[in-house]
C-alpha positions as CSV (number, residue, x, y, z in Angstrom):
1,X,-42.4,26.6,56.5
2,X,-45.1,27.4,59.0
3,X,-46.1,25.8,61.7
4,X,-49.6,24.9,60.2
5,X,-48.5,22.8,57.2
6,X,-45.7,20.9,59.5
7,X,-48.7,19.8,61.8
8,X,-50.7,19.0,58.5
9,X,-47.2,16.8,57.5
10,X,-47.4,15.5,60.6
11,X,-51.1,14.2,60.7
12,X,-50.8,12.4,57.0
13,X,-47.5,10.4,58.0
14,X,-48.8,9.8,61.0
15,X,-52.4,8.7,59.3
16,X,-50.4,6.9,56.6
17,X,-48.4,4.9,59.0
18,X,-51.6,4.0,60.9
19,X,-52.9,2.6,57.4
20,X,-49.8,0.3,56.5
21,X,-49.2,-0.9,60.2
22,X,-53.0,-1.4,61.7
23,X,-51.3,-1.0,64.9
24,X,-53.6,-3.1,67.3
25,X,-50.2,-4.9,69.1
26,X,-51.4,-6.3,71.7
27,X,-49.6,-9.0,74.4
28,X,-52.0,-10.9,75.6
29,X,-50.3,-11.9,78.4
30,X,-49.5,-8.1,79.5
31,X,-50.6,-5.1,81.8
32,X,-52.7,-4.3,78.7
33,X,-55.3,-6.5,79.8
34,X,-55.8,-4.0,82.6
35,X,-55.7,-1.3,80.9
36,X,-59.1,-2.9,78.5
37,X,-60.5,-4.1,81.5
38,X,-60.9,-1.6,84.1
39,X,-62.9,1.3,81.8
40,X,-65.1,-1.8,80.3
41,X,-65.8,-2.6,84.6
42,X,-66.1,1.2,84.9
43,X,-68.7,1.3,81.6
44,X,-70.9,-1.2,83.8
45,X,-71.1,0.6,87.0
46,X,-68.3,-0.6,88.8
47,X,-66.2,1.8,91.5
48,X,-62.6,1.7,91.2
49,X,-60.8,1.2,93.8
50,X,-63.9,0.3,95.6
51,X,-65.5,-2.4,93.7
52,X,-61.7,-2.7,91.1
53,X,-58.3,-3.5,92.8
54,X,-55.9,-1.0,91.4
55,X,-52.7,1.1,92.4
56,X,-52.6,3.3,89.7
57,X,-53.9,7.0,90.1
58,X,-57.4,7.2,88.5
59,X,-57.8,9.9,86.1
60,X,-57.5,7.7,82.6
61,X,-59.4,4.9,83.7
62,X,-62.5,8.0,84.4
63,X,-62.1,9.3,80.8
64,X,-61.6,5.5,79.2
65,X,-64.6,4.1,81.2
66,X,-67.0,7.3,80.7
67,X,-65.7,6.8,76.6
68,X,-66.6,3.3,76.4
69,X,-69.8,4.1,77.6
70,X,-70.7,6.4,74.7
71,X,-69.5,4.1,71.7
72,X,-69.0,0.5,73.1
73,X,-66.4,-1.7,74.7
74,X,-64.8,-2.2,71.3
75,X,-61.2,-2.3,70.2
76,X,-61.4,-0.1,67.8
77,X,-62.2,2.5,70.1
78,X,-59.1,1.9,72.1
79,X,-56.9,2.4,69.0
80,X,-58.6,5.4,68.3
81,X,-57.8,6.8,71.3
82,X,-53.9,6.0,70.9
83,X,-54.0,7.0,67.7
84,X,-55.4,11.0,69.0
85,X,-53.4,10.7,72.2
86,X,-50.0,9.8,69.8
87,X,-50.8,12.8,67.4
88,X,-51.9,15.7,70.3
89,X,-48.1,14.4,71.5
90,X,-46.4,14.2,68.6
91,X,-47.5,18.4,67.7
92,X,-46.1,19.0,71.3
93,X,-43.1,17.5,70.4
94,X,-42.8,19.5,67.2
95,X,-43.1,22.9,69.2
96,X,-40.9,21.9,71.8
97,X,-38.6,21.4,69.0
98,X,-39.3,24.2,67.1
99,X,-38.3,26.5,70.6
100,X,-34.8,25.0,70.4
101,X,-33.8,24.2,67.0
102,X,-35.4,25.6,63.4
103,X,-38.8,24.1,62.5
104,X,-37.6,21.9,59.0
105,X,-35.2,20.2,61.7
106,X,-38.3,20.4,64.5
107,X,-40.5,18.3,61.8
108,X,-37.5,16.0,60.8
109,X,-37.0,15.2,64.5
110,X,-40.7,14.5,64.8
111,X,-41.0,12.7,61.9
112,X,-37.9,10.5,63.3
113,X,-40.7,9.3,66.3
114,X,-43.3,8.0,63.8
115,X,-41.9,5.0,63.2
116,X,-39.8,4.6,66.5
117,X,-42.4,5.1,69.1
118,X,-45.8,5.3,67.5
119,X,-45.7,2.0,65.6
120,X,-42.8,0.6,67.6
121,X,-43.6,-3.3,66.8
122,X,-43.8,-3.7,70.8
123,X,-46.1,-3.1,73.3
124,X,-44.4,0.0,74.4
125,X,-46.3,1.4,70.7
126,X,-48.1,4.6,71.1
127,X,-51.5,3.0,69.2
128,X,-51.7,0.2,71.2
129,X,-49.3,0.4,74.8
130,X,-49.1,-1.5,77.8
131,X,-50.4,1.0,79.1
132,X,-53.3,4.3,77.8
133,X,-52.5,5.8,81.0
134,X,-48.6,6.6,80.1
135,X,-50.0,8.0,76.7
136,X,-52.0,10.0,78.5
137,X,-49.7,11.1,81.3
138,X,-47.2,11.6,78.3
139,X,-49.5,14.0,76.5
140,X,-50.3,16.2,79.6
141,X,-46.5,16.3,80.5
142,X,-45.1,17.1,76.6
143,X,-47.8,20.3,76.6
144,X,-47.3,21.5,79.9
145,X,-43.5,21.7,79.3
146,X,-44.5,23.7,76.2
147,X,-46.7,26.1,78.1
148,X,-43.8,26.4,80.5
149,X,-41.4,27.6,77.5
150,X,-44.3,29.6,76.7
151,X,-44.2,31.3,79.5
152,X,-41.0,31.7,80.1
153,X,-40.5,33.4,76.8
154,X,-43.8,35.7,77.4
155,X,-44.3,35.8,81.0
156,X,-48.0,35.9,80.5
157,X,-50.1,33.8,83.3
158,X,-51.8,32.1,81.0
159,X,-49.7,30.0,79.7
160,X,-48.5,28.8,83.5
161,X,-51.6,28.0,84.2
162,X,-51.6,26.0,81.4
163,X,-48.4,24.4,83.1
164,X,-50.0,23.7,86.3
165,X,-53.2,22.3,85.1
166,X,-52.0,20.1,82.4
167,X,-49.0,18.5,85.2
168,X,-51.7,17.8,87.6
169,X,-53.4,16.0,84.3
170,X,-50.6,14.0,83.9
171,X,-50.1,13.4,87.3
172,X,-53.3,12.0,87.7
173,X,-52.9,9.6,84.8
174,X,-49.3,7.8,85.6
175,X,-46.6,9.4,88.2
176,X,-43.7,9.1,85.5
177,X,-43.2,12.6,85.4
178,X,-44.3,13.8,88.2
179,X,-40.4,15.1,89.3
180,X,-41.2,17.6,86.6
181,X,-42.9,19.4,89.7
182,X,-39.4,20.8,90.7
183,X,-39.2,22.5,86.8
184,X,-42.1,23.8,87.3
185,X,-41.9,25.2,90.7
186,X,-38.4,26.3,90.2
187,X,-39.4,29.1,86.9
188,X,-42.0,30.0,88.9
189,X,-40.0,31.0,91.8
190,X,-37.9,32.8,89.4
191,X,-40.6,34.6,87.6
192,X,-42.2,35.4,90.8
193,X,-45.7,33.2,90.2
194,X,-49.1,34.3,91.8
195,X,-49.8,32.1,94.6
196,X,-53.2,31.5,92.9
197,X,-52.0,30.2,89.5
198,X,-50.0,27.5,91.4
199,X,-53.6,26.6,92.9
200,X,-54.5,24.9,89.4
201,X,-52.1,21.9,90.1
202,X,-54.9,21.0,91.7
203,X,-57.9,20.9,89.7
204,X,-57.3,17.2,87.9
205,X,-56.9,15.8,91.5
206,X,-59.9,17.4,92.7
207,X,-62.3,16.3,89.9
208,X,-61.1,13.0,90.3
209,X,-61.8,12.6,94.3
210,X,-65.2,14.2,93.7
211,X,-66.0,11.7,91.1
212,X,-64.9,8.6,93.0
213,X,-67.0,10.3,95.8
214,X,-69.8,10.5,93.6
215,X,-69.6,7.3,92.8
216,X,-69.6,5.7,96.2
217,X,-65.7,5.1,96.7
218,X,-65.5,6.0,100.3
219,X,-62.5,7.8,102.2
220,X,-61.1,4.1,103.6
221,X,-61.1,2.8,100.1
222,X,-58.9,5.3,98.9
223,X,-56.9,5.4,102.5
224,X,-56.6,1.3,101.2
225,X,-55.3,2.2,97.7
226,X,-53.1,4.6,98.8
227,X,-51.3,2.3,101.3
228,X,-50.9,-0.4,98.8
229,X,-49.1,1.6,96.1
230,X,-46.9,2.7,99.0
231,X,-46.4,-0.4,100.0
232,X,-45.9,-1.5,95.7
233,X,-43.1,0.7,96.0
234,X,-41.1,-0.6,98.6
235,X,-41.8,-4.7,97.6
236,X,-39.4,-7.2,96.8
237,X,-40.6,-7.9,93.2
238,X,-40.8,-4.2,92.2
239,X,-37.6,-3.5,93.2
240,X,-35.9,-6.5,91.5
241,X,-37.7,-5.7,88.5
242,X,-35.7,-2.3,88.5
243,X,-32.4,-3.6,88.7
244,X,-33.1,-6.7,86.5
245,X,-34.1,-4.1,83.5
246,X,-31.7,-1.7,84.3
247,X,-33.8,1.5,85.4
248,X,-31.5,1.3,89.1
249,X,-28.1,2.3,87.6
250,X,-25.7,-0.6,87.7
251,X,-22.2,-1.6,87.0
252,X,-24.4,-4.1,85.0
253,X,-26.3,-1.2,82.5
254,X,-23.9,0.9,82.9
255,X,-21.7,-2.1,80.5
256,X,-25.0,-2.8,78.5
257,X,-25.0,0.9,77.6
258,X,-21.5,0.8,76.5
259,X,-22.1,-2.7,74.3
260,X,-25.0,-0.5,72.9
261,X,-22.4,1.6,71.5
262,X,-20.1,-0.5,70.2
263,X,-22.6,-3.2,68.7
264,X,-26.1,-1.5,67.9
265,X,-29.2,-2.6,67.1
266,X,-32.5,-1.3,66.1
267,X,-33.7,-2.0,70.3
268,X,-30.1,-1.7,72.2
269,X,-29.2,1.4,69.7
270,X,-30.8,4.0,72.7
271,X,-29.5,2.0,75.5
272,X,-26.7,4.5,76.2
273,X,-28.8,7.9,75.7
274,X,-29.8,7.8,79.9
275,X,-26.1,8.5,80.4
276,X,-25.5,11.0,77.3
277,X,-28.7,13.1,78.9
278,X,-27.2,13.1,82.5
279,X,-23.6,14.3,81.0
280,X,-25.9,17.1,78.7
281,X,-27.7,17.9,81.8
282,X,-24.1,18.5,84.1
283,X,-23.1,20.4,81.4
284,X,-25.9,22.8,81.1
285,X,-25.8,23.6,84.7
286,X,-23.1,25.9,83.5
287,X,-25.3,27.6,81.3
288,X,-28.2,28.6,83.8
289,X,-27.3,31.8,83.2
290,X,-26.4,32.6,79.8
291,X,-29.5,30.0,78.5
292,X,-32.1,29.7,80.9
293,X,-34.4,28.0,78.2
294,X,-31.1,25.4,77.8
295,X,-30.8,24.5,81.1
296,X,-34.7,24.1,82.1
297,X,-35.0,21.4,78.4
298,X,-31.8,19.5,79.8
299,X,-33.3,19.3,83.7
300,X,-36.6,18.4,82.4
301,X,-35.5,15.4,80.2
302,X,-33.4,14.1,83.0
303,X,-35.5,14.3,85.7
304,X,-38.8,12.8,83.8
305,X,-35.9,9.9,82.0
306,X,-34.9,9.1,85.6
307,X,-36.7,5.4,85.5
308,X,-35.0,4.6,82.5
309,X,-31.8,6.7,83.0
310,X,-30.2,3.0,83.5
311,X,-31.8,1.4,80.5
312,X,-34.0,3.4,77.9
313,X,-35.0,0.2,76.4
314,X,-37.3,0.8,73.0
315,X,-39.0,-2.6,74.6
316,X,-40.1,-1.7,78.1
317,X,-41.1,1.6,78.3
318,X,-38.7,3.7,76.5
319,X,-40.4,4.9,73.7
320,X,-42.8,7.1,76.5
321,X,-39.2,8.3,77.8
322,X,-37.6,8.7,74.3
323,X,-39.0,12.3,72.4
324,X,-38.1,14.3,75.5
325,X,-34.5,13.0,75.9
326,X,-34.1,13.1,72.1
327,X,-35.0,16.6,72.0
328,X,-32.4,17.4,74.4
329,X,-30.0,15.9,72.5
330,X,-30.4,17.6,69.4
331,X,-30.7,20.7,70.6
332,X,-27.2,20.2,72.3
333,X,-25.5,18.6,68.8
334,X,-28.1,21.5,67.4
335,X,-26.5,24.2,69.7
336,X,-23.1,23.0,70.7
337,X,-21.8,20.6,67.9
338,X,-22.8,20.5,64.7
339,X,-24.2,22.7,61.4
340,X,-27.5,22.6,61.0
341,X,-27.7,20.5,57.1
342,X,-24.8,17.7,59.4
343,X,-27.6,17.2,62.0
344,X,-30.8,17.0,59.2
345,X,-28.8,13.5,57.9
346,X,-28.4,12.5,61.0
347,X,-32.0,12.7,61.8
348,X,-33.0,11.3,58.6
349,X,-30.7,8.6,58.3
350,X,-31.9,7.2,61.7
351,X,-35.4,7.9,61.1
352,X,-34.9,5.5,58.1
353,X,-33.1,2.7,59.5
354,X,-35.2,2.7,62.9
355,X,-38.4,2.9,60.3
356,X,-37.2,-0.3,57.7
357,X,-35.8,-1.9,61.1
358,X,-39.6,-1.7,62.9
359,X,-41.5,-2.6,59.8
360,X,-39.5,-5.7,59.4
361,X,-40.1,-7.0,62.8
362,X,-43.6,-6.0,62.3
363,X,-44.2,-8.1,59.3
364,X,-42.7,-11.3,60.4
365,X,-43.3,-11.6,64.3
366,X,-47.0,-10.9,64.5
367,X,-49.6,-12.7,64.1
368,X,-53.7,-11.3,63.0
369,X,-56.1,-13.2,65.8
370,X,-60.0,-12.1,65.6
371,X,-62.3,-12.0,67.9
372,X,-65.9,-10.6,67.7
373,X,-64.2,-7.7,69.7
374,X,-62.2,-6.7,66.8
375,X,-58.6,-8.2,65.3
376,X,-55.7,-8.0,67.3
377,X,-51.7,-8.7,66.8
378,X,-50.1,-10.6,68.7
379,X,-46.5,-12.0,68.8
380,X,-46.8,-15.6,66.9
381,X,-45.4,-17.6,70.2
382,X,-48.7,-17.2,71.8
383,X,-51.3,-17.1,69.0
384,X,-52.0,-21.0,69.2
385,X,-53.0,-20.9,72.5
386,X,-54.6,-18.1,72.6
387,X,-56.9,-18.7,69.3
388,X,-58.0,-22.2,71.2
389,X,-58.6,-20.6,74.7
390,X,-60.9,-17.6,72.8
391,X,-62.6,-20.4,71.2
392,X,-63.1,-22.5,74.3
393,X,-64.3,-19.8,76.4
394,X,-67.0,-18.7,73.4
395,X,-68.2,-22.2,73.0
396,X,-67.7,-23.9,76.3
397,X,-69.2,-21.0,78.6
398,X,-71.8,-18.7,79.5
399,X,-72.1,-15.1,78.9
400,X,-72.9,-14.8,82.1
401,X,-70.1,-17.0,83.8
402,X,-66.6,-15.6,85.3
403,X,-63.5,-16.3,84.3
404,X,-60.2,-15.5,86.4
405,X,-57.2,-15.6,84.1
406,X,-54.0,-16.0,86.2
407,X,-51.6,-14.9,86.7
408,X,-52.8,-11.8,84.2
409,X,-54.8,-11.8,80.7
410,X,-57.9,-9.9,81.6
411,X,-57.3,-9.0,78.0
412,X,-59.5,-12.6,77.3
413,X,-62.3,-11.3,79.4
414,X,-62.6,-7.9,77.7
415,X,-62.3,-9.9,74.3
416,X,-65.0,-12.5,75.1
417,X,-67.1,-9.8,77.3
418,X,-66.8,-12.4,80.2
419,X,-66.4,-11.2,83.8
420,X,-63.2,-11.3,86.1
421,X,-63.2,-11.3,89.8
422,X,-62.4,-7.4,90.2
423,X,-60.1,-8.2,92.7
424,X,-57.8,-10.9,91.7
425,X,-57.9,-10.0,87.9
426,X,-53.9,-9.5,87.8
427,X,-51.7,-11.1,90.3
428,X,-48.4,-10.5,88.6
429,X,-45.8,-11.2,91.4
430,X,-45.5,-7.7,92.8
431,X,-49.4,-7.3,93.3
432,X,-49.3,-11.2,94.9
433,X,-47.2,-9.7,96.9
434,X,-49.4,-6.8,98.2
435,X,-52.8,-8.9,98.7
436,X,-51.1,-12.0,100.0
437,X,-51.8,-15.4,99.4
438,X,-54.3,-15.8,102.7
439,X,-56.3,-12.9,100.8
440,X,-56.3,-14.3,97.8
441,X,-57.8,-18.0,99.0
442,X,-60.2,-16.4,100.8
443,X,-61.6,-14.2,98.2
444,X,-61.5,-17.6,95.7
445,X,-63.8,-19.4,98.4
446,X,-66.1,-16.1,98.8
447,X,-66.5,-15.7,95.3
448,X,-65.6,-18.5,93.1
449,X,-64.8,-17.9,90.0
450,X,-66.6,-20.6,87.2
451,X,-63.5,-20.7,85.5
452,X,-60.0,-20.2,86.4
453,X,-57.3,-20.4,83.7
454,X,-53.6,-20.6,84.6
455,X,-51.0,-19.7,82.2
456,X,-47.2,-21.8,82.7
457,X,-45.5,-18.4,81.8
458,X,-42.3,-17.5,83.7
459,X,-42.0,-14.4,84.9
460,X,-37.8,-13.8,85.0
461,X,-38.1,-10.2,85.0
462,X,-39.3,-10.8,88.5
463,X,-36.8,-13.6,89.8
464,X,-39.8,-15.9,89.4
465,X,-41.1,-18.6,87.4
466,X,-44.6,-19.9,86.9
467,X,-47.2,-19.2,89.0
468,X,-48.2,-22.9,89.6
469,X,-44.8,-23.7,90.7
470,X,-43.1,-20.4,92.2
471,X,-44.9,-17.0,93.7
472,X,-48.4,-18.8,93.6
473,X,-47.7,-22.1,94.8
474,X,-50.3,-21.6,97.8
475,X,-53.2,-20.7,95.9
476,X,-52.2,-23.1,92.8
477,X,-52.6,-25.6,95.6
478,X,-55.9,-24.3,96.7
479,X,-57.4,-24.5,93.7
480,X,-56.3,-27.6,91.9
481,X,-57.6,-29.5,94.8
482,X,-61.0,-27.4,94.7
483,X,-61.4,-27.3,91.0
484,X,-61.3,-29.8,87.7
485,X,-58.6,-30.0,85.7
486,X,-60.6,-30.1,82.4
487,X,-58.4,-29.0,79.8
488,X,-54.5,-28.1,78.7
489,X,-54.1,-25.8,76.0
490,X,-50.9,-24.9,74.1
491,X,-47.2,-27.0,74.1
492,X,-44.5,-24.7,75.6
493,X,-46.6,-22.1,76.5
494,X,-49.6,-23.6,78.2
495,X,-53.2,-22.6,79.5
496,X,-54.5,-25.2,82.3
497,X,-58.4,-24.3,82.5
498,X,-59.9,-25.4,85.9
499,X,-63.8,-25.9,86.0
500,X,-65.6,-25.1,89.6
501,X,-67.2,-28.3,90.6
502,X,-70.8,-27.4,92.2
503,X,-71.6,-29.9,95.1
């Protein structure tokens, strides 16, 4: 089997599973919202950072916004995207593969993915994440690791070019795998890089400062963004969020891990790999000698699995984590353990139950909702009030009016083509945090939105509960006693929609 007709193997199951699940998974009340949001306020002319709040680096939003303003702030051009992003990621996952094991065990492995991460029934799917710019940073990282092998097998520049240009890519997209710098850096201190190839880790980063530039975002406002993603990183709310999921190691997910084992499930089944990838990766240290290529895989899936080395849950996050780590382990049980026809059953006796597993949950947990944005699935706990707050907002207001959902849910806006305030669009505890609550109120009285809608959602991951009564009791405060109560939509999970009253 060649190469060519794997990647064509690839593309139909991949195309075929896109047909059966319609992947459009969307939470509504999720970081997704963002992700719709900021490229449809970048469409439109707005700056980020400068005009947008956000403390994420830059480079996705620039393609997502300079996309949407070529076809349209549709959702079917979203889940076109994830649908290119998830197969330019799935190929580099196949030669990866193919550099460590055979190529029928290469495919079998990538095949395995399809239904695990691309159509995960979460919104940690590939089609339709939390978040485009992990996909994106995930693409980058999966084919500058291959240009790395590449290079270490040929030692032609080229290819470490490739390396450095495609990690500053990735980089600039999400910061996941930026500790894949020291993989990097490392062969090409051994292979004796030119100075001036290393010089291409900058390109990405470049073309993304002129373009902010060029679009008006001054020096203080990304001095501004800078400090608050500093300051993101050392906040309460982040930090609990870490230890509460399990990414800090624990005593805690260190016995979830070991429960995973014992009793697995289609989500806790990969609970336990964090652990088997550090042991693989102490292990190989031994080998940095006899297999270079070994020990550089096993290094590179631990160090870019380090947020989830606690807790690789297939529900938050995991899936972006998964294809590297679950190389690594094959090619040890590949290498170390077993015959290659032992580990093909294996493969495809997990790729089945993880498949059946994820289409079951598919089918009966989701729910279809339209929109004249496009159909969307959501989880059926929030579709009946969601369905009545789309309808209220296209019936009961004007194009031209703003709507703040809080504490997130900018998803509504991009579904409804309403405006957000650009600043307070997602005050999720940790971001709360960062503005501060005498921000906040002043920005509300500066530029009041015409509708505010409050969700009653708790937010445990956090340590919190609802914004009303918890994290955002100040400014629930403020504006229940600036604004009218006019409706309450939904029974245990509950939108309160607030109506500016103009003196």
């Amino acid at each position: 089997m060649n190469n060519k007709v794997a990647i064509i193997i690839i593309l139909i199951i991949s195309f075929i599973g896109f047909l059966i699940f319609s992947n459009n998974i969307y939470s509504p009340y999720s970081d997704i919202g963002r992700e719709l949001y900021i490229p449809w306020q970048i469409a439109q002319g707005k700056v980020l950072y400068k005009d947008i709040f956000c403390i994420y680096p830059p480079m996705c939003y620039l393609i997502n916004g300079f996309i949407l303003k070529i076809f349209g702030a549709k959702l079917l051009v979203f889940t076109i995207i994830g649908f290119i992003t998830s197969l330019l990621s799935l190929i580099a996952c196949y030669l990866i593969s193919g550099k460590y094991t055979d190529k029928k065990t290469a495919l079998i492995l990538t095949c395995a993915l399809i239904p695990v991460c691309v159509y995960s029934p979460s919104i940690s799917n590939w089609i339709t994440p939390y978040s485009y710019s992990i996909i994106y940073a995930l693409c980058a990282f999966l084919w500058s690791f291959y240009y790395l092998i590449k290079y270490l097998n040929t030692s032609k520049d080229k290819y470490i070019v490739l390396c450095f240009l495609l990690y500053g890519l990735s980089a600039m997209c999400k910061y996941e795998f930026s500790a894949f710098i020291i993989v990097i850096l490392l062969c090409a201190l051994k292979n004796k890089t030119s100075l001036k190839h290393i010089l291409y880790i900058f390109i990405f980063p470049v073309l993304c400062f002129l373009i902010l530039l060029l679009q008006k975002c001054t020096i203080a406002d990304l001095y501004k963004s800078a400090k608050l993603i500093i300051n993101l990183a050392q906040s309460h709310s982040v930090n609990y969020f870490y230890n509460y999921v399990g990414f800090i190691p624990s005593l805690e997910s260190i016995k979830n891990a070991c429960l995973s084992i014992i009793y697995p499930s289609v989500f806790s089944i990969f609970h336990s790999l964090g652990y088997f990838i550090l042991l693989i990766f102490i292990y190989s240290i031994k080998e940095y000698k006899r297999d270079f290529l070994f020990f550089i895989l096993c290094l590179t899936a631990f160090l870019s699995g380090l947020k989830v080395i606690g807790n690789i849950s297939l529900e938050i996050y995991g899936t972006y984590f998964l294809p590297l780590m679950l190389i690594c382990l094959i090619t040890f049980i590949y290498k170390k353990l077993l015959k290659e026809k032992s580990l093909i059953v294996i493969i495809i006796c997990s790729a089945l139950f993880i498949s059946y597993a994820c289409y079951d949950i598919n089918q009966n947990k989701l729910t279809s909702l339209s929109s004249e944005n496009g159909t969307i699935k959501i989880p059926e706990i929030f579709y009946e009030v969601t369905n009545k707050t789309l309808n209220y907002i296209n019936t009961a207001t004007k194009k031209d009016d703003t709507i703040l959902v809080i504490p997130e849910s900018a998803i509504l806006n991009f579904l409804t083509q309403r405006q957000s305030n650009n600043k307070l669009y997602y005050l999720i505890p940790p971001n709360n945090e960062l503005l501060t609550d005498k921000f906040i109120i002043n920005e509300l009285k500066t530029n009041p939105p015409d509708v505010i809608l409050i969700s009653n959602l708790r937010y445990n991951w956090y340590n919190q509960g609802s914004f009303s009564k918890t994290w955002g009791n100040n400014i629930y405060k403020y504006i229940d006693e600036t604004y009218k109560l006019e409706k309450i939509f939904g029974s245990s999970i509950q939108f309160y929609v607030y109506k500016r009253v103009i003196m």
